[in-house]
PDB file of N, CA, C, O and CB in Angstrom:
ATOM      1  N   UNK A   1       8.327  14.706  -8.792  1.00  0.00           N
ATOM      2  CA  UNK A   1       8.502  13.277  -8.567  1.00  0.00           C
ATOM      3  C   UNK A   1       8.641  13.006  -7.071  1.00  0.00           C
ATOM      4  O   UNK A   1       9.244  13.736  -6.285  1.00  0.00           O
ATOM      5  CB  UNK A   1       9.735  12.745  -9.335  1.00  0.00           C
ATOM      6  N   UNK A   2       8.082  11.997  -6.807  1.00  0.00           N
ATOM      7  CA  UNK A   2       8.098  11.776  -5.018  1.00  0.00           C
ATOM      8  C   UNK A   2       9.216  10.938  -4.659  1.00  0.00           C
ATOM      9  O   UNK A   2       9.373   9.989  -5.427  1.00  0.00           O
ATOM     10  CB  UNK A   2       6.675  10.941  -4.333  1.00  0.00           C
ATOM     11  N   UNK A   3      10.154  11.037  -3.570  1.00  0.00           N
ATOM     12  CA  UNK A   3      11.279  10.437  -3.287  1.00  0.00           C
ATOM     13  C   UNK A   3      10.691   9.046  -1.944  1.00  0.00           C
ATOM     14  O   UNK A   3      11.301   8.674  -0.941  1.00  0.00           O
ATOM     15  CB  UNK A   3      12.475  11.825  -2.736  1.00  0.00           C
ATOM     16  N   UNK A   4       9.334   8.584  -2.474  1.00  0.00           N
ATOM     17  CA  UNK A   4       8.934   7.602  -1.502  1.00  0.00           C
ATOM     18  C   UNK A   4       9.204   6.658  -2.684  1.00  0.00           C
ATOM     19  O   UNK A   4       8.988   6.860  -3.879  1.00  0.00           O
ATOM     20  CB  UNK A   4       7.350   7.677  -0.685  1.00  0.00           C
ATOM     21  N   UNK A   5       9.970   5.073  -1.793  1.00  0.00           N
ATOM     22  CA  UNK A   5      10.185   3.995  -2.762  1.00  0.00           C
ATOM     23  C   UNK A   5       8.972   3.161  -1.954  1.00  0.00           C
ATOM     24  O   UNK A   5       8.318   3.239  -0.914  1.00  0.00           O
ATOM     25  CB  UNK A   5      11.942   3.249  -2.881  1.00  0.00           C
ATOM     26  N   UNK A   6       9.159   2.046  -3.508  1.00  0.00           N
ATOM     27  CA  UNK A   6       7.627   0.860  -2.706  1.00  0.00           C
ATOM     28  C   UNK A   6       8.807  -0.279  -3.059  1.00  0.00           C
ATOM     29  O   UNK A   6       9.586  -0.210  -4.009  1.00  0.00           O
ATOM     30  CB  UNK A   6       5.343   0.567  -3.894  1.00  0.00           C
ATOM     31  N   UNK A   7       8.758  -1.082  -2.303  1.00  0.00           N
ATOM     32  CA  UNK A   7       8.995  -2.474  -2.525  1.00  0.00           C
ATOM     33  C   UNK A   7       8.157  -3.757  -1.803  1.00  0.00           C
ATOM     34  O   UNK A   7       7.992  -4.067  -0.623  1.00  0.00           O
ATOM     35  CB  UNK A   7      10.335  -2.579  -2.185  1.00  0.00           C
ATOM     36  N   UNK A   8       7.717  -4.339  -3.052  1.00  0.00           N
ATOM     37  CA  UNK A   8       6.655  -5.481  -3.070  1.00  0.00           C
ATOM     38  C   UNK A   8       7.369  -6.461  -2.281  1.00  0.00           C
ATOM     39  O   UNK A   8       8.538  -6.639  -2.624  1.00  0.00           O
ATOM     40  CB  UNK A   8       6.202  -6.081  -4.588  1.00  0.00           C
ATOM     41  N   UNK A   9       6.868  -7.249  -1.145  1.00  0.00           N
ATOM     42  CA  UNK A   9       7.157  -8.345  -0.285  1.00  0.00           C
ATOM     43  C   UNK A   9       6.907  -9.315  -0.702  1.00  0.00           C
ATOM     44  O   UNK A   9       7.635 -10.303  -0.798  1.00  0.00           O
ATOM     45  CB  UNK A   9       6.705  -8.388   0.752  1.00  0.00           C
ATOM     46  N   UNK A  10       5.658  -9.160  -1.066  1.00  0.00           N
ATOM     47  CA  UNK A  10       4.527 -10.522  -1.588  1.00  0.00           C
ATOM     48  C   UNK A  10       3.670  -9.707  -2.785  1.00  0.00           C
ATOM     49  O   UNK A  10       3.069  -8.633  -2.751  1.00  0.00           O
ATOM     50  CB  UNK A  10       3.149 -11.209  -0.020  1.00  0.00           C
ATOM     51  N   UNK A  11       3.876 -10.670  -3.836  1.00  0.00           N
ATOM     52  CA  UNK A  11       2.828 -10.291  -4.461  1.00  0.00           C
ATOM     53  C   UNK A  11       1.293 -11.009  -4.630  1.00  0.00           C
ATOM     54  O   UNK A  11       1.019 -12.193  -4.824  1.00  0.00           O
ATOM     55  CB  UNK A  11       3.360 -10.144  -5.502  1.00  0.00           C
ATOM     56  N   UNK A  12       0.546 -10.018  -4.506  1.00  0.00           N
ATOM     57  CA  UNK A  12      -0.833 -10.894  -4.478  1.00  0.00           C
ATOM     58  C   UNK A  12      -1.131 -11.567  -5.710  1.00  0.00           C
ATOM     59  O   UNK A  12      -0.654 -11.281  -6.808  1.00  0.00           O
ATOM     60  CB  UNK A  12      -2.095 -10.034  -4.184  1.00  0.00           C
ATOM     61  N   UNK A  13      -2.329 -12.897  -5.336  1.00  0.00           N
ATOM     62  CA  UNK A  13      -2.650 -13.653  -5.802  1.00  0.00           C
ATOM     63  C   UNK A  13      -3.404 -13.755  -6.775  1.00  0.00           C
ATOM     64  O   UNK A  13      -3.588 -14.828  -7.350  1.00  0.00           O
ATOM     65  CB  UNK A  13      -2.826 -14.049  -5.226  1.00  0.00           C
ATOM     66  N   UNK A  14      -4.120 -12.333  -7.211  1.00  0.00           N
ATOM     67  CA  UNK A  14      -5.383 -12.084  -7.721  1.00  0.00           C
ATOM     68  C   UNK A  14      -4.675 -11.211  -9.166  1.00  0.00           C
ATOM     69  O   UNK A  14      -3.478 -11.066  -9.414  1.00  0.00           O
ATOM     70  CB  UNK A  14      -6.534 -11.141  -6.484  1.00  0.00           C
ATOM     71  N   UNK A  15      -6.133 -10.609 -10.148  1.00  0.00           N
ATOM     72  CA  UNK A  15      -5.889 -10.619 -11.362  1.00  0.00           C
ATOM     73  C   UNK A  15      -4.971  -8.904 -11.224  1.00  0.00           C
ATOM     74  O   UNK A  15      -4.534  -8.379 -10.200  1.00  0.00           O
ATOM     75  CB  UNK A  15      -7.461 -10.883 -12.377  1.00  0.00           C
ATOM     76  N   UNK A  16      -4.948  -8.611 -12.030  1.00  0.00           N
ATOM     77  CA  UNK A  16      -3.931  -7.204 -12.186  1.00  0.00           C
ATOM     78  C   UNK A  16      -5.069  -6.094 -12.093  1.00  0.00           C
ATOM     79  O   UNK A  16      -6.129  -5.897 -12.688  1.00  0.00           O
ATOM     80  CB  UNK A  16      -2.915  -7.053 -13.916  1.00  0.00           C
ATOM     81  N   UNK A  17      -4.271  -5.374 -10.940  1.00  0.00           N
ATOM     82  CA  UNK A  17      -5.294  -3.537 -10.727  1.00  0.00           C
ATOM     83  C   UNK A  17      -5.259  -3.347 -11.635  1.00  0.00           C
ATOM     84  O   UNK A  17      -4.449  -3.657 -12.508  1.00  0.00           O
ATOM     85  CB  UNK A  17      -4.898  -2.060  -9.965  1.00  0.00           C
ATOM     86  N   UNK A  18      -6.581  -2.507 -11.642  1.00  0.00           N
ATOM     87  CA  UNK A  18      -6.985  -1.083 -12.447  1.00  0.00           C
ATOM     88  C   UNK A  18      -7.223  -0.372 -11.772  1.00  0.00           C
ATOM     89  O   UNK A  18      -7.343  -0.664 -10.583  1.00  0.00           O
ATOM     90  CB  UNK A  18      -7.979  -0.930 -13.298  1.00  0.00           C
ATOM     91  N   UNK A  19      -7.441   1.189 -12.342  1.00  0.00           N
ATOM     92  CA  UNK A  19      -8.149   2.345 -11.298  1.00  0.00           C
ATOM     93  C   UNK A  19      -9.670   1.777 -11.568  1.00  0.00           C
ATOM     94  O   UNK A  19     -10.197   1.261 -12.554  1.00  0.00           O
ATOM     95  CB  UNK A  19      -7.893   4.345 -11.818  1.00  0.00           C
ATOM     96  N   UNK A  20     -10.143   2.106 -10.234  1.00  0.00           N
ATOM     97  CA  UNK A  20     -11.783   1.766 -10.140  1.00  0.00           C
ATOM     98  C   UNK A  20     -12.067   0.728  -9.157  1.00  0.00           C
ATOM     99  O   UNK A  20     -13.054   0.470  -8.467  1.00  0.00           O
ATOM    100  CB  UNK A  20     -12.423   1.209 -11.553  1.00  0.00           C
ATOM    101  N   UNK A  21     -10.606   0.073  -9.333  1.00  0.00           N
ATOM    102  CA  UNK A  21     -11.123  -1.926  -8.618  1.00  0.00           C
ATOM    103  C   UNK A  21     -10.811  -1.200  -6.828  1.00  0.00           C
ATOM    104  O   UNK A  21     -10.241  -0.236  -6.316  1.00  0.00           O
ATOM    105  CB  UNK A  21      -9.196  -4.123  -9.325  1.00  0.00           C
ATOM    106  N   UNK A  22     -11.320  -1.966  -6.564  1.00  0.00           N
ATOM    107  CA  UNK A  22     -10.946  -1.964  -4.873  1.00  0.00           C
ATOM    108  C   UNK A  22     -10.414  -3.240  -4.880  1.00  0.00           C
ATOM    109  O   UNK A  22     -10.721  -4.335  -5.352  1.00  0.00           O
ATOM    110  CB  UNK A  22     -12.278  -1.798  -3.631  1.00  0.00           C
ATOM    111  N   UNK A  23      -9.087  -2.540  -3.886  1.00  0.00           N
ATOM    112  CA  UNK A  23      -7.503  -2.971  -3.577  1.00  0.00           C
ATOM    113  C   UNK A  23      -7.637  -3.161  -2.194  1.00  0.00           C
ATOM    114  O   UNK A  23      -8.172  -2.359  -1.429  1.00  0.00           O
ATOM    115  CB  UNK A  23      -6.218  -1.812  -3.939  1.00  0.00           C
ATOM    116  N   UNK A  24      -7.119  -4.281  -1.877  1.00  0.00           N
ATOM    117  CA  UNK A  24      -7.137  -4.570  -0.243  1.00  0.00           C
ATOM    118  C   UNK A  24      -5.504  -5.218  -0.062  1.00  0.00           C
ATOM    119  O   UNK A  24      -5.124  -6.306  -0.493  1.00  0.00           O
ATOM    120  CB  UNK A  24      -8.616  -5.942   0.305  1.00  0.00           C
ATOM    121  N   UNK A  25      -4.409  -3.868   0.960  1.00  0.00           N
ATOM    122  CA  UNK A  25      -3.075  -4.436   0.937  1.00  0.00           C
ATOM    123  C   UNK A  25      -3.012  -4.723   2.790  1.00  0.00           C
ATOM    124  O   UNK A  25      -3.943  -4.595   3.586  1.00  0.00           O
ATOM    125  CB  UNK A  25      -1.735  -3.162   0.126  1.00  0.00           C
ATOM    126  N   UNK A  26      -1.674  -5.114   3.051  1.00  0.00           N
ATOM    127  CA  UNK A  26      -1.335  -4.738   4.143  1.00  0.00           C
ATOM    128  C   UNK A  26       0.354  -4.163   4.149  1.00  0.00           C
ATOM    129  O   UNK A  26       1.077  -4.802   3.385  1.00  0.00           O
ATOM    130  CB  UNK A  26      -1.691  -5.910   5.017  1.00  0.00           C
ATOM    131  N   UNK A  27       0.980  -3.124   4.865  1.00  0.00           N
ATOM    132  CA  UNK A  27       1.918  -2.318   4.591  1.00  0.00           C
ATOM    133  C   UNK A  27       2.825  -2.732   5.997  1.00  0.00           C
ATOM    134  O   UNK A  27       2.662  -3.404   7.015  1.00  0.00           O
ATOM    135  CB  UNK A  27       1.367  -0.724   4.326  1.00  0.00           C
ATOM    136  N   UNK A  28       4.015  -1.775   5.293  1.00  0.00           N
ATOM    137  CA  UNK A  28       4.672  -1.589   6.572  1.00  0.00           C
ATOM    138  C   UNK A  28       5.312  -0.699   5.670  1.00  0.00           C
ATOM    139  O   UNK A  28       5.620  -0.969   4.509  1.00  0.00           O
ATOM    140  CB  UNK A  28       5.461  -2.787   7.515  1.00  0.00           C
ATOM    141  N   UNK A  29       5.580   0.853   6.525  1.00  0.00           N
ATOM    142  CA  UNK A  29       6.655   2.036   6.124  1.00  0.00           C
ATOM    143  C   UNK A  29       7.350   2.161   7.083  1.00  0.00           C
ATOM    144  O   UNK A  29       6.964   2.405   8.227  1.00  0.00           O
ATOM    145  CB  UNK A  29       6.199   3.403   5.778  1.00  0.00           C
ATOM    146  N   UNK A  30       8.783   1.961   6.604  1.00  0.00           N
ATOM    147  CA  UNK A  30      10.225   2.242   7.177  1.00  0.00           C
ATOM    148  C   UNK A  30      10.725   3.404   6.460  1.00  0.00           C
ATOM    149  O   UNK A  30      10.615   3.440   5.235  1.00  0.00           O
ATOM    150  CB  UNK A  30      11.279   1.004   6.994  1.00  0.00           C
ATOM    151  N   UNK A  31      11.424   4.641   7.295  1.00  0.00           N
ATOM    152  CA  UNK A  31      12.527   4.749   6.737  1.00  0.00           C
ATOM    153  C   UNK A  31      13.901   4.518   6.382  1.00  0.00           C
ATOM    154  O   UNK A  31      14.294   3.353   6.316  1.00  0.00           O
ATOM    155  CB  UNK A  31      12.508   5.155   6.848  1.00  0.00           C
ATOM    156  N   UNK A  32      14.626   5.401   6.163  1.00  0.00           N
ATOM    157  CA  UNK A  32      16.093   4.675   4.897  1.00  0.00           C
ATOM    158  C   UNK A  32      16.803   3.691   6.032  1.00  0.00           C
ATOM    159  O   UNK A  32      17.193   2.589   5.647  1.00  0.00           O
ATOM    160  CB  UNK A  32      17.748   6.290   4.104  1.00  0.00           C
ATOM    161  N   UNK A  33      16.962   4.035   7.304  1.00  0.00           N
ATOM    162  CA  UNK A  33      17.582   3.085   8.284  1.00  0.00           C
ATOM    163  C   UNK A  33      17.277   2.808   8.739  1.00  0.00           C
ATOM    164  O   UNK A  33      17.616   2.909   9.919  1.00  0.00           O
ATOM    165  CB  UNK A  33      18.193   3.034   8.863  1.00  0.00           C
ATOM    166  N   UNK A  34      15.938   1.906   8.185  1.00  0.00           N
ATOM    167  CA  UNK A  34      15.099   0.509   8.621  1.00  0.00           C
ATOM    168  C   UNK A  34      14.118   0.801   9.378  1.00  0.00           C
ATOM    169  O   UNK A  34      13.101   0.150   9.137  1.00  0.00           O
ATOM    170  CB  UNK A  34      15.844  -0.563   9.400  1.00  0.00           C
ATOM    171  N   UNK A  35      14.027   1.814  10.508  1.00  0.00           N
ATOM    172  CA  UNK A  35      13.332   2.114  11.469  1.00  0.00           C
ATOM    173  C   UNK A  35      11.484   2.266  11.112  1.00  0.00           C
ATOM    174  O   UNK A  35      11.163   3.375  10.686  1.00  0.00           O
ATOM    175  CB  UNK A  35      14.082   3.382  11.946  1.00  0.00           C
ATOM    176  N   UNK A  36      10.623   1.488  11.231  1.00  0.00           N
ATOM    177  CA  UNK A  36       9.454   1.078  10.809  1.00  0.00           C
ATOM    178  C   UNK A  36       8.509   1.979  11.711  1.00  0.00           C
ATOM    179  O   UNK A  36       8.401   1.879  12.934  1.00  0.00           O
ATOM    180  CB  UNK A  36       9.295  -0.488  10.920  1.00  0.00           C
ATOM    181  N   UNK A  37       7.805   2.928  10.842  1.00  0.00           N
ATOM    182  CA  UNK A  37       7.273   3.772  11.422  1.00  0.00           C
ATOM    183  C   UNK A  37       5.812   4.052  11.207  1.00  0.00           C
ATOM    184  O   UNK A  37       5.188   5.097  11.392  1.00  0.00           O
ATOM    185  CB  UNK A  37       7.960   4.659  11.235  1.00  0.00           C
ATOM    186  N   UNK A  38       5.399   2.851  10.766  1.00  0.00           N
ATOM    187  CA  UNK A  38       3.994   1.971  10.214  1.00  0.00           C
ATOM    188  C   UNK A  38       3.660   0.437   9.553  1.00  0.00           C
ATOM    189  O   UNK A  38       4.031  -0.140   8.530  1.00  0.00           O
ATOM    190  CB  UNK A  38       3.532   2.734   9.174  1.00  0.00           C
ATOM    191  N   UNK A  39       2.942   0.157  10.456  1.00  0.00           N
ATOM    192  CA  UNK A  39       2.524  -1.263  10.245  1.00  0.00           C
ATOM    193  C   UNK A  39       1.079  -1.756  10.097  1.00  0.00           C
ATOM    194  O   UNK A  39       0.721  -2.343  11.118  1.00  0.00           O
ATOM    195  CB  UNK A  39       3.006  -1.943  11.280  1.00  0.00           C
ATOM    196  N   UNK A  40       0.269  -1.709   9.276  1.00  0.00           N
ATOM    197  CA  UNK A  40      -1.049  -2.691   9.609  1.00  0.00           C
ATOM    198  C   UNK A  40      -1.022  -3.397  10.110  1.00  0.00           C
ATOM    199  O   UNK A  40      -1.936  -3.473  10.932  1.00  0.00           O
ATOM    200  CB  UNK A  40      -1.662  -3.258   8.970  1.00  0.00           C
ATOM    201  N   UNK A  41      -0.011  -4.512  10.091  1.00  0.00           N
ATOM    202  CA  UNK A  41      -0.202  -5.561  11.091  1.00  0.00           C
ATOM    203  C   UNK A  41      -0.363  -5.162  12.660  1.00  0.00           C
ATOM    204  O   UNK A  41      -1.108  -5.836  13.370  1.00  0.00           O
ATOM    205  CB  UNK A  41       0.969  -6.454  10.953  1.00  0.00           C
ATOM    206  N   UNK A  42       0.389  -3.993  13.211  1.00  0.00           N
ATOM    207  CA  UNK A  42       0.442  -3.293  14.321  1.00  0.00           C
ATOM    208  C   UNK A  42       0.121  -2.646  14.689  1.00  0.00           C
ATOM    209  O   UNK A  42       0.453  -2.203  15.788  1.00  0.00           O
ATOM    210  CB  UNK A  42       0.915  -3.027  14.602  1.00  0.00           C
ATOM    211  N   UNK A  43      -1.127  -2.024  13.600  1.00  0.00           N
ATOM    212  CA  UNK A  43      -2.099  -1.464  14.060  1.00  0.00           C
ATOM    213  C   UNK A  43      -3.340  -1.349  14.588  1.00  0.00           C
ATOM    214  O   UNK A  43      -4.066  -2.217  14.104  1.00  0.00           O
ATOM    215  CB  UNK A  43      -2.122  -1.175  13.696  1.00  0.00           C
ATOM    216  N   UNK A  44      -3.925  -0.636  15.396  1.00  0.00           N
ATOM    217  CA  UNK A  44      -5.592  -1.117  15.724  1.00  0.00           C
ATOM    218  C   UNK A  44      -6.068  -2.050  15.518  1.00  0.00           C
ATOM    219  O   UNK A  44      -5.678  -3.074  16.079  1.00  0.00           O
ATOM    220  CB  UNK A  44      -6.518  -0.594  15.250  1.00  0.00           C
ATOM    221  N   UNK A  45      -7.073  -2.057  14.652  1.00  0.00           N
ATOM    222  CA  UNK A  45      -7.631  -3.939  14.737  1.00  0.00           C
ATOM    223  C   UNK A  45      -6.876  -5.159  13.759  1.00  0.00           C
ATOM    224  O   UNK A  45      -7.424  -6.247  13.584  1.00  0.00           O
ATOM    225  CB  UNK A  45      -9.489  -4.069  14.091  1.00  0.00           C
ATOM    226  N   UNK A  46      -5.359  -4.761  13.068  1.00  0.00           N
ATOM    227  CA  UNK A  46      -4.674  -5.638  12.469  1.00  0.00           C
ATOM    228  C   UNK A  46      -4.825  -6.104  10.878  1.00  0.00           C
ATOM    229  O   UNK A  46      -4.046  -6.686  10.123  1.00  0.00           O
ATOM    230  CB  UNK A  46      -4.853  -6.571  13.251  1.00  0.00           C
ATOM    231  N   UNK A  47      -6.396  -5.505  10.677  1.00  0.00           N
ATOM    232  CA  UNK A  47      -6.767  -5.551   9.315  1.00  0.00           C
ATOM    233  C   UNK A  47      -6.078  -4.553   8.161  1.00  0.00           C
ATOM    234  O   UNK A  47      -5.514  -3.474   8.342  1.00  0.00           O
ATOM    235  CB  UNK A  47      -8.172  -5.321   9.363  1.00  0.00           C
ATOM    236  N   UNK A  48      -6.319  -5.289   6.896  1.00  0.00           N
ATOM    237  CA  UNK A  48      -5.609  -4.630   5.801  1.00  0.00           C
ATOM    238  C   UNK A  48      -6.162  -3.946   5.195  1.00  0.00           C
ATOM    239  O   UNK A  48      -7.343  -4.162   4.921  1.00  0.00           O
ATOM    240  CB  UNK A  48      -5.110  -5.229   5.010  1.00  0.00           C
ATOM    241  N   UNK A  49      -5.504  -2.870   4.769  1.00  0.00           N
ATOM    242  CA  UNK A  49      -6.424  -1.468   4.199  1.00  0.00           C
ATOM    243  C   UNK A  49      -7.153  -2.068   3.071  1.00  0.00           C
ATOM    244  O   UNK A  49      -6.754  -3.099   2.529  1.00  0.00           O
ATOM    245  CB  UNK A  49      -5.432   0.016   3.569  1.00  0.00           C
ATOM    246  N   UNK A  50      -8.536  -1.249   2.599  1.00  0.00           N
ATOM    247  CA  UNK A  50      -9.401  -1.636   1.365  1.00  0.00           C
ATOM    248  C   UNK A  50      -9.754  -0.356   1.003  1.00  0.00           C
ATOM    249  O   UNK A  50     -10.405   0.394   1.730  1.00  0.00           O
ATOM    250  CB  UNK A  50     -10.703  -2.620   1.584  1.00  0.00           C
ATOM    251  N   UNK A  51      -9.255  -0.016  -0.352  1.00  0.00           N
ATOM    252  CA  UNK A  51      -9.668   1.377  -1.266  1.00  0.00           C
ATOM    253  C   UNK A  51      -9.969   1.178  -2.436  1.00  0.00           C
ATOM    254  O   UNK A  51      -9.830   0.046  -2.898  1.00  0.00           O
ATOM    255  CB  UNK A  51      -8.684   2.398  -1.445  1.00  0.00           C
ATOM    256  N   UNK A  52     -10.351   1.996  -3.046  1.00  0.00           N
ATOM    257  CA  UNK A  52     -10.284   1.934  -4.399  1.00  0.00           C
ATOM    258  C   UNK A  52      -9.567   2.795  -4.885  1.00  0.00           C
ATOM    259  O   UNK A  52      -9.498   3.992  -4.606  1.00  0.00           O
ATOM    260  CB  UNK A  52     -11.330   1.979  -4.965  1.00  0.00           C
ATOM    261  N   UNK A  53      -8.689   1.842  -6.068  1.00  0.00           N
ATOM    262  CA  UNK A  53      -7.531   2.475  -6.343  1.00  0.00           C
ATOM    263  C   UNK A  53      -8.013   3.419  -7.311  1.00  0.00           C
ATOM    264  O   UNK A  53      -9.004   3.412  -8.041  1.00  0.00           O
ATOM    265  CB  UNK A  53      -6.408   1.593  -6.789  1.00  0.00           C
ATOM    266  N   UNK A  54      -7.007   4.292  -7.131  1.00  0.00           N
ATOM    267  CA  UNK A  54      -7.289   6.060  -8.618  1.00  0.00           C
ATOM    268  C   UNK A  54      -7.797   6.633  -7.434  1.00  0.00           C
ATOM    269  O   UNK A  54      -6.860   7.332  -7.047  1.00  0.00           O
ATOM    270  CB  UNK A  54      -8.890   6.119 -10.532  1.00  0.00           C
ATOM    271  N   UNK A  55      -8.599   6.739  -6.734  1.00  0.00           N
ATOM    272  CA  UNK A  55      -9.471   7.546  -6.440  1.00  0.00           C
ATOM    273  C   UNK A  55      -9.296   8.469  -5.251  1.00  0.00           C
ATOM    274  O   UNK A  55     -10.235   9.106  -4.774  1.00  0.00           O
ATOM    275  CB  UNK A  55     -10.462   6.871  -6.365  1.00  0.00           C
ATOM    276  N   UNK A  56      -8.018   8.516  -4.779  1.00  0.00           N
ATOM    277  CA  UNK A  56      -7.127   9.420  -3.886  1.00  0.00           C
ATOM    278  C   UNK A  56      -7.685   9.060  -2.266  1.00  0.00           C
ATOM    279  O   UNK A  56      -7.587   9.870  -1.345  1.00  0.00           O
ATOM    280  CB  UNK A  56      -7.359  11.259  -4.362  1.00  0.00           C
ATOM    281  N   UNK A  57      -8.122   8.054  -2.166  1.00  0.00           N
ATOM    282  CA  UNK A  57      -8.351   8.015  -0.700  1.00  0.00           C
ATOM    283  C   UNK A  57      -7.051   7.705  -0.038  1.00  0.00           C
ATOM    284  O   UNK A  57      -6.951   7.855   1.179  1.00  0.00           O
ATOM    285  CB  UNK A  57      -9.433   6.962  -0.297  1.00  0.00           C
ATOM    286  N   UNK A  58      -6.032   7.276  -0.770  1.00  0.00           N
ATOM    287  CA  UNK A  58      -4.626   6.608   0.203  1.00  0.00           C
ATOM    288  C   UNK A  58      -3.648   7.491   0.053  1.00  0.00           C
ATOM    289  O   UNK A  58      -4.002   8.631  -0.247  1.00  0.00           O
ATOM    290  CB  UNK A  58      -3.914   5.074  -0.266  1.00  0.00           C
ATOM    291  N   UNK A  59      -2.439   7.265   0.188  1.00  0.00           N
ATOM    292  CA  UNK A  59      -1.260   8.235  -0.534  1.00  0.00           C
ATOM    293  C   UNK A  59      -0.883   7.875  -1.958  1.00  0.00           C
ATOM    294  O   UNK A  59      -0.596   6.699  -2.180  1.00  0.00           O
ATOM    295  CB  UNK A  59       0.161   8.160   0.285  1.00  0.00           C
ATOM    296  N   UNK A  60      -0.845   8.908  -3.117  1.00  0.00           N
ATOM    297  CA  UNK A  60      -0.421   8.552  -4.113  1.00  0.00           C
ATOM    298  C   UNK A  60       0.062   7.499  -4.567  1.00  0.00           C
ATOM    299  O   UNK A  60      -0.417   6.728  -5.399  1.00  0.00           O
ATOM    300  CB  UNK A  60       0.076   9.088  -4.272  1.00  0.00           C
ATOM    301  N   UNK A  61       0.996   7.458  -4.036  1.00  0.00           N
ATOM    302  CA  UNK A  61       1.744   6.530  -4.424  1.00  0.00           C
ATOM    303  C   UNK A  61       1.460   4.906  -4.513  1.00  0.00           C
ATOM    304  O   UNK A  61       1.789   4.012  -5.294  1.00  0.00           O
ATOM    305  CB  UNK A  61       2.642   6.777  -3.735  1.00  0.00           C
ATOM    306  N   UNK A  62       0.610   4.999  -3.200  1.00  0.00           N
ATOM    307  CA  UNK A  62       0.107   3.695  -3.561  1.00  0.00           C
ATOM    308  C   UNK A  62      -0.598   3.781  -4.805  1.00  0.00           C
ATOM    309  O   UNK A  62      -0.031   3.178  -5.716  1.00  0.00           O
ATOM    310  CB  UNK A  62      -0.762   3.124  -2.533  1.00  0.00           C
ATOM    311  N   UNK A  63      -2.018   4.541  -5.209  1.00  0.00           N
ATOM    312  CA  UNK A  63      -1.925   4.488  -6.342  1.00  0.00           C
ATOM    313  C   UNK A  63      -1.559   3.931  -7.596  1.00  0.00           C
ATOM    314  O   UNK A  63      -2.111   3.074  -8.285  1.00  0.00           O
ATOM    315  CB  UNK A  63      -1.741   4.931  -6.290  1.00  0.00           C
ATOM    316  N   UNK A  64      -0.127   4.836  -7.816  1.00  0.00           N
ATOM    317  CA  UNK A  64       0.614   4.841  -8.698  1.00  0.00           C
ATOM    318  C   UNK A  64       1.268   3.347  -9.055  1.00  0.00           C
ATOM    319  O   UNK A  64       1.459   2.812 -10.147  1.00  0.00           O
ATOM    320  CB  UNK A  64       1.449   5.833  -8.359  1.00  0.00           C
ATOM    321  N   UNK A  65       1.519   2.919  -7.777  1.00  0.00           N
ATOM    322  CA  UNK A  65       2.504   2.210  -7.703  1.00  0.00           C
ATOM    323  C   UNK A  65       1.456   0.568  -7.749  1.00  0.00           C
ATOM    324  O   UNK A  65       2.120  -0.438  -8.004  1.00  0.00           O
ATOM    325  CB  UNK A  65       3.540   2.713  -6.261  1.00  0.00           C
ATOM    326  N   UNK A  66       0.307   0.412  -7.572  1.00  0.00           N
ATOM    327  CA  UNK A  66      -0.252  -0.938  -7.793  1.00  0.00           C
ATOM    328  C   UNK A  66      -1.453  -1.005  -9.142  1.00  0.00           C
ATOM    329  O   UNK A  66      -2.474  -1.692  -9.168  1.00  0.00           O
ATOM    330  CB  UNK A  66      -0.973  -1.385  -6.266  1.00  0.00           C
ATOM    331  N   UNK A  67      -1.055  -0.263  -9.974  1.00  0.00           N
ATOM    332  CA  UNK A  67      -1.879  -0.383 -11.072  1.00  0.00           C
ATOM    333  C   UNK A  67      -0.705  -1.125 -12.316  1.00  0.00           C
ATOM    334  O   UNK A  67      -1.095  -1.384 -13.454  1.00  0.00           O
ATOM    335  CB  UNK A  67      -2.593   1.298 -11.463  1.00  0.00           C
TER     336      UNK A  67
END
């Protein structure tokens, strides 16, 4: 079991994942004392990741965690 938590900010607007659909988020990873140690918004060109979910291009968890 992986000791990474997700917590949803916003939830999107659109119909409910499946594996197969391509998923377009934008993130931010902190660890436990807040300290933010990834941002799309703060990254390179500011755009939000686009994968298709199941299909292991991201970290698991995302995955797991938006289907």
């Amino acid at each position: 079991m992986s000791r990474i938590g997700i917590n949803f900010d916003k939830k999107g607007s659109g119909p409910q994942c499946s594996v197969g659909d391509w998923t377009t988020v934008h993130w931010v990873g902190r660890l436990k004392d807040g300290r933010v140690v990834t941002d799309s918004k703060m990254e390179g060109d500011q755009r939000p990741k686009t994968f298709t979910l199941g299909d292991h291009q991201v970290f698991k968890c995302w995955d797991l965690a938006l289907t």
